[in-house]
C-alpha positions as CSV (number, residue, x, y, z in Angstrom):
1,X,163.7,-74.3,147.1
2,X,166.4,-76.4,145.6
3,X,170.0,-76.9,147.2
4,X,171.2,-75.6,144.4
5,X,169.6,-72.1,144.3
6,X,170.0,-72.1,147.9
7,X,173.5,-71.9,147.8
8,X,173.4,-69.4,144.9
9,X,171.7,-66.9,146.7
10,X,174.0,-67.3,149.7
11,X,177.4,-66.7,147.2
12,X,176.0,-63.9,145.5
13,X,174.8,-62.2,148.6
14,X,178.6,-62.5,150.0
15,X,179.8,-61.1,147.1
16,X,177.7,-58.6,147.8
17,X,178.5,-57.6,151.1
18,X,182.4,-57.4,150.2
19,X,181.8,-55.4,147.4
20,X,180.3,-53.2,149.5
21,X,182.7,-53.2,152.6
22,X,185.6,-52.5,150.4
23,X,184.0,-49.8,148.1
24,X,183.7,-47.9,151.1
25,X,186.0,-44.6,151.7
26,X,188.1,-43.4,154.7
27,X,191.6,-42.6,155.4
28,X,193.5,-45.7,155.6
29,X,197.0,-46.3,157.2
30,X,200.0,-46.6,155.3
31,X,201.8,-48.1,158.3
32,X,202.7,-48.1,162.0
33,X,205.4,-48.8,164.5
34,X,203.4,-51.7,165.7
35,X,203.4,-50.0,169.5
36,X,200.4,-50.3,171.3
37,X,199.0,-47.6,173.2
38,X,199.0,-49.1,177.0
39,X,200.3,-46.1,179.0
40,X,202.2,-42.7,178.9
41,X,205.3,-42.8,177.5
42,X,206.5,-39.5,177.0
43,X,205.4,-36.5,178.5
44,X,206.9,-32.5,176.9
45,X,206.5,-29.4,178.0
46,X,207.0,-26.1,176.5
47,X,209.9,-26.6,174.0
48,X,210.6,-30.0,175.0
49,X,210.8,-32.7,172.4
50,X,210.2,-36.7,171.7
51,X,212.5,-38.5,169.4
52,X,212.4,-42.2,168.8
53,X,215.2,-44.0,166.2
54,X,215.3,-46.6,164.0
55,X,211.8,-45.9,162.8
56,X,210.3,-47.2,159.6
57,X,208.6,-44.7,157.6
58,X,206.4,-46.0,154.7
59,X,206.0,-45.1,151.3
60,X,202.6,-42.5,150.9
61,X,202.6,-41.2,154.3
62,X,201.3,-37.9,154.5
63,X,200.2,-37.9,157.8
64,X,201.2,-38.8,161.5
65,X,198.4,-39.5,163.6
66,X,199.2,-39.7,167.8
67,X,197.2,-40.5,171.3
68,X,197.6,-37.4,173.1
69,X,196.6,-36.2,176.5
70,X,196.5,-32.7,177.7
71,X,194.5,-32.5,180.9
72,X,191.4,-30.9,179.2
73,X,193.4,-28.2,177.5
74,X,193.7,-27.3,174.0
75,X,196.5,-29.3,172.0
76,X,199.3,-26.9,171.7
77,X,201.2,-26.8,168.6
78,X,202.9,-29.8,167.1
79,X,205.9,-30.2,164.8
80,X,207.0,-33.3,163.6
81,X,210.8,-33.9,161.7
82,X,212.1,-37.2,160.7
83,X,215.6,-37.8,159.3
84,X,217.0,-40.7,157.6
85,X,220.2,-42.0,159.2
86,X,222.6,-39.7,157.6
87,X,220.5,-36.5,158.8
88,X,219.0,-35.7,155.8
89,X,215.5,-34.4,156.1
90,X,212.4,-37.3,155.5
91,X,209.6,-35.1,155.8
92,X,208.3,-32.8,158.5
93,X,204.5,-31.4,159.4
94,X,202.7,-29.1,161.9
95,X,200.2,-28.9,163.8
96,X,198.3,-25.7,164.7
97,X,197.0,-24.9,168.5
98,X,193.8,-25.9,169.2
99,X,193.5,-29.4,168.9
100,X,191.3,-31.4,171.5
101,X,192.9,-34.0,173.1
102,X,192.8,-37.9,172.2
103,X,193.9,-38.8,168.7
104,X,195.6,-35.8,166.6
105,X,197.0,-35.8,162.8
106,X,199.6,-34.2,162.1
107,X,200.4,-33.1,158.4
108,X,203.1,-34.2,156.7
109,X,204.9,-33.5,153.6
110,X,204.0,-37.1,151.5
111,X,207.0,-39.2,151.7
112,X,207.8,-40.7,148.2
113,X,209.7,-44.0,149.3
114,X,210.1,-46.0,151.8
115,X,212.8,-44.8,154.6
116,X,214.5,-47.4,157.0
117,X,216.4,-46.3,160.3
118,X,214.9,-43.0,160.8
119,X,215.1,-40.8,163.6
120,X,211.2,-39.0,164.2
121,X,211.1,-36.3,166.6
122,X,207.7,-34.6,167.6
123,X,208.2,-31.2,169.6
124,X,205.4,-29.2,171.4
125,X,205.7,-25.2,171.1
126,X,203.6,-24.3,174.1
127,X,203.4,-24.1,178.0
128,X,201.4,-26.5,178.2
129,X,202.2,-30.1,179.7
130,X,201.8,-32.8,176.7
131,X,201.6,-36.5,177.2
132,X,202.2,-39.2,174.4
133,X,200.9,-42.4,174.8
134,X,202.7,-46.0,173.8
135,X,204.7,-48.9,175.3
136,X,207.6,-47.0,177.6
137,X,209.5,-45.3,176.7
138,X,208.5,-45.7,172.6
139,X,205.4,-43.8,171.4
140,X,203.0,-45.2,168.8
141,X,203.4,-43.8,165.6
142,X,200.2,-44.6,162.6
143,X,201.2,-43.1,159.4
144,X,197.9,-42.4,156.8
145,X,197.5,-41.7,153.6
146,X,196.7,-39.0,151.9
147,X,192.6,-38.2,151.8
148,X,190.2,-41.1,152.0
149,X,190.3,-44.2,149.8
150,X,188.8,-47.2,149.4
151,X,189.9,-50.3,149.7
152,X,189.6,-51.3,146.6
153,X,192.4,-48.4,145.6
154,X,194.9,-49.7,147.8
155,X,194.7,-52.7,146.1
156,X,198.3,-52.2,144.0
157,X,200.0,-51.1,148.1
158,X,198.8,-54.4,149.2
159,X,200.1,-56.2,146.3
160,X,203.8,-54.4,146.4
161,X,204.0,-54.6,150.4
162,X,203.2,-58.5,150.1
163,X,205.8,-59.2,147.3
164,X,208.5,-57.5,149.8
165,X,210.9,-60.4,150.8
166,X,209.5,-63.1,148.5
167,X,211.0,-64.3,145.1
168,X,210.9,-61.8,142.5
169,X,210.1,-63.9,140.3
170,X,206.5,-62.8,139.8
171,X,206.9,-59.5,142.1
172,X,203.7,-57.9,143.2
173,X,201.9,-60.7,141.0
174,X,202.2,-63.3,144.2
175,X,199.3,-62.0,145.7
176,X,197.2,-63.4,143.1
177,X,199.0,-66.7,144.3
178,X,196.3,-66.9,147.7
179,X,193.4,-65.5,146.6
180,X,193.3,-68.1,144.2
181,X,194.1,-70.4,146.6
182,X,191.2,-69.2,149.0
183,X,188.9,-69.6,145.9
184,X,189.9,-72.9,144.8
185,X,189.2,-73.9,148.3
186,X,186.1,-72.5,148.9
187,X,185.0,-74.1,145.5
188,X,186.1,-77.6,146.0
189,X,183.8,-77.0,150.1
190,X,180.5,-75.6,148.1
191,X,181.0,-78.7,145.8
192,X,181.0,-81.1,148.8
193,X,178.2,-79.2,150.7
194,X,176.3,-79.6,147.4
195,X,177.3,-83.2,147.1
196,X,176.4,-84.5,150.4
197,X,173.2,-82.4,150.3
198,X,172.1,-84.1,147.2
199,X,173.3,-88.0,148.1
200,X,171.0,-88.0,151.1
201,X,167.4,-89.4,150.5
């Protein structure tokens, strides 16, 4: 088979395969904290609550997903409040008792822009003993998305979160900037692959 149509089949059959990694659906993150969950780092009990400041809550969130242990039991019930720095009320969410332990979301009201500096507070209702999982003494906190989407939707978040600190001069449009890069470059190596390929006797 020629070199040629070789490589032909080997493009198309990549395009393929990302077409159909990023058509597919799930819920997707709008952010996190960027903690990582390597021990306990908060434990509640009945009433008690968890607040962490100076938190960064993203645009779209309608969700707050946490690591939680309870020692086999049912999760008990979860509320969540975060205020912006002047005490005005973010968005809150609960969640109802019955939950099994490991990774819980938590509802949310969907927050419509970005909020620096925030104080988030997650309080258990319960008897029950509650751990929270992160990097002592801050918890993680993953914010999703409302519903599943697929990649391919999230395609206009991407482009707005990469334009944040660069010029404005062609806002979310600079993300076009590196993906033509990446295809430029991968252009000018299948033209060298095919020119070596083709000068050898």
């Amino acid at each position: 088979m020629p070199v040629r149509a070789v490589v032909a089949i080997g493009v198309v059959a990549l395009v393929a395969c990302v077409a159909v990694v990023l058509a597919q659906s799930g819920a997707r993150q709008a952010g996190t904290n960027s903690i990582l969950e390597i021990a306990q780092a908060a434990q509640l009990r009945s009433g008690e609550r968890h607040c962490q400041p100076g938190e960064t809550v993203p645009k779209d969130a309608s969700g707050l997903r946490l690591l939680v242990g309870t020692y086999g039991q049912p999760v008990p019930e979860l509320r969540v409040t975060v205020r912006d720095p002047d005490g005005r009320l973010v968005t809150d969410g609960r969640l109802p008792t019955g939950a099994h332990e490991g990774r819980v979301l938590i509802p949310l009201r969907e927050v419509r822009q970005t909020t620096t500096g925030t104080e988030v507070c997650i309080q258990q209702k319960d008897g029950r003993r509650l751990v929270l999982y992160g990097q002592p003494p801050a918890i993680r906190l993953e914010w999703l998305r409302s519903g599943d989407e697929t990649w391919y939707a999230l395609v206009p978040a991407v482009a707005h979160r990469f334009a944040l600190g660069k010029a404005a001069l062609f806002g979310s449009w600079w993300i076009l900037v590196p993906a033509l890069l990446m295809l430029v470059a991968a252009a000018a190596a299948l033209r060298t692959v095919l020119r070596e390929t083709e000068a050898r006797p």
